[in-house]
Structures are given as structure tokens and as C-alpha cells.
N, C-alpha and C positions, 0 to 999 in steps of 0.2 A: 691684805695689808698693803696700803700704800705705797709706792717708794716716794722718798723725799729728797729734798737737796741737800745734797752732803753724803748719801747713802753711795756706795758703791754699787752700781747697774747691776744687778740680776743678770747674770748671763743667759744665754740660750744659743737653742742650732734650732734653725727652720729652712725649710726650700726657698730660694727662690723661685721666679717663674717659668726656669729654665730646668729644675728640678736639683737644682745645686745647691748643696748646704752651706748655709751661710752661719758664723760663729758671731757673735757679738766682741768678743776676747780676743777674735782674731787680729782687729784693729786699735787693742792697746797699746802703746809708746808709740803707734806709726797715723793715729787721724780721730779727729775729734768724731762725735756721730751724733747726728739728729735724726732720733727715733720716733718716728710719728705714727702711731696707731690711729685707723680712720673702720668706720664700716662696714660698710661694702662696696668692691667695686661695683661700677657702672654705676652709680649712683650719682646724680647732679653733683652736691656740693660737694663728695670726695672727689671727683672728675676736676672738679674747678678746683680745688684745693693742691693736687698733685699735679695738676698740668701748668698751674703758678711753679709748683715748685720746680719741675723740671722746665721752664722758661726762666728762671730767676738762680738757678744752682751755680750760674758762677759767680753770681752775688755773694752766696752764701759762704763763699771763704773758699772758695775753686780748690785745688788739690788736697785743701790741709782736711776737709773734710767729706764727712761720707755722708749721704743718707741712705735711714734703713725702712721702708715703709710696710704695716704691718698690718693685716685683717687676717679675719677667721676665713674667707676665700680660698677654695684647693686650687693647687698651683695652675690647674687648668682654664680657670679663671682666670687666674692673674697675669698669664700668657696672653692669650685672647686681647685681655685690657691691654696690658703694655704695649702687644702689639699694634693694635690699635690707634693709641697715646702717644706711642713711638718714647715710652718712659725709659732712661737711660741709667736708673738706680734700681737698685732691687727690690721688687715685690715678696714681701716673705708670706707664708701659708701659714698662718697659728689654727690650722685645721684639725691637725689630732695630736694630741687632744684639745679637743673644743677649746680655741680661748686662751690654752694652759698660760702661754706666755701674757697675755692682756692681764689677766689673773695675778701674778705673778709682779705685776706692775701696778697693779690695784685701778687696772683702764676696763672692767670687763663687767659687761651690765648682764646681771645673770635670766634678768625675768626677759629680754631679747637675743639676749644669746650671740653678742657679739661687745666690740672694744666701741669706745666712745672714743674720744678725739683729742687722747692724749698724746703731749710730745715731752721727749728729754733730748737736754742736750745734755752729752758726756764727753766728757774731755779724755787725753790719751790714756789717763791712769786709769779712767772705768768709772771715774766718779759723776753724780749726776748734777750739773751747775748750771741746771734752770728748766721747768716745767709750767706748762700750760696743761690743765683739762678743760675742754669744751664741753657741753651739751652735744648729745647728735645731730640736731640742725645748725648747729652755730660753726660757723668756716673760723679757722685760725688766722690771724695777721704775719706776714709771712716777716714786716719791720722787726718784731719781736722776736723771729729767730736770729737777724741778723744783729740785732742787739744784745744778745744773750752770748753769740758767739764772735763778737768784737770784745767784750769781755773776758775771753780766757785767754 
């Protein structure tokens, strides 16, 4: 089942790339979050996608918000990447279970076995006030997050 705009976000707890659990709830009444599911790392356009984002993140509304960035990747990967990327936002592992959270958010393409290139933004109360799904080749416009989140 899809989430939609208006739906309150799905929570969840994933690692980061550091192996730290990250809460989605934990950033209720304190920052908005732009949730972007991509993937795989090292992959071209996720690479070019996230490394927009983290060059463009004080665009994106500097303190008041967070991003949460999200593949089926085990945090061993995503370590590697970041370090790598030198990416300054969290890499989350929807590794086990497979997806669960891509799923969960209705981003999870099951015949590959990974998230498509879904984003939400949620504001502090959890609710979700504006999504984009992609295709797997197709890169996101990074205007439209900042559009979405001049809005709340």
C-alpha cells in the first residue's frame, strides 16, 4: 500500500552507515525530513543524485531539516559509499528485512528487489506533504524538494 499525502509517515528504525539506529519519530516536533529511497549505492545516477544532495543540503532548508537516505544496501556498503562521497546525512540499510521499509512506503519493486526512487517530505508532526516516485533510471529534481519544503 502506497503512502500518500496527508497519511502520517510510517515509522521505522534502520542503521545507519555507522551502524546506528536511526528512528524516523525521533525527529517529530524538532525537523522536517526528506526521505528519499534510491537503489543501490555506487550506482551512476544514485551517486549523482545524493552527491546533489549533499552539495545543495543548505539549500534545502539548513537546520530546520533533515535528510534520510534509504536502500536495500547493508550498512557495510553504505559506509564504504559515504566514505567515499564524504556524504554528511544518513545512509539507512532497509536490509533485513529485505525492503521491509521501501514496502512499507509502497517504493519496493519486488520482481528486483530493491526501492525505486521514491521521496517524502514530512513535516514535524510525521505527516507526509509531498512525494515524488521515479522510475529506476530517472534522477529526481532536487527544485522540487526545495519547493515542497518552502511550502510548510
Amino acid at each position: 500500500m502506497a503512502v500518500e499525502v496527508g497519511d502520517v509517515a510510517p515509522d521505522f528504525e534502520l542503521k545507519d552507515q555507522h551502524g546506528t539506529p536511526v528512528k524516523l519519530s525521533d525527529f517529530r516536533g524538532r525537523k522536517n525530513v526528506v526521505l528519499v529511497f534510491y537503489p543501490l549505492a555506487f550506482s551512476g545516477v544514485c551517486t549523482g543524485e545524493l552527491c546533489a544532495i549533499r552539495d545543495e543540503l543548505p539549500t534545502l532548508g539548513g537546520d530546520d531539516v533533515q535528510v534520510l537516505a534509504v536502500s536495500v544496501d547493508s550498512m557495510f556498503a553504505l559506509r564504504a559509499w559515504s566514505d567515499q562521497e564524504k556524504y554528511q546525512f544518513p545512509l539507512l540499510a532497509d536490509f533485513w528485512p529485505h525492503g521491509g521499509t521501501a514496502q512499507a512506503y509502497g517504493v519496493f519493486d519486488e520482481e528486483k528487489g530493491l526501492a525505486l526512487r521514491g521521496t517524502f517530505v514530512i513535516d514535524t508532526g510525521g505527516v507526509v506533504r509531498w512525494k515524488v516516485v521515479n522510475a529506476i533510471p530517472d534522477a529526481r529534481d532536487l527544485d522540487e524538494y526545495r519547493k515542497a519544503l518552502a511550502g510548510l
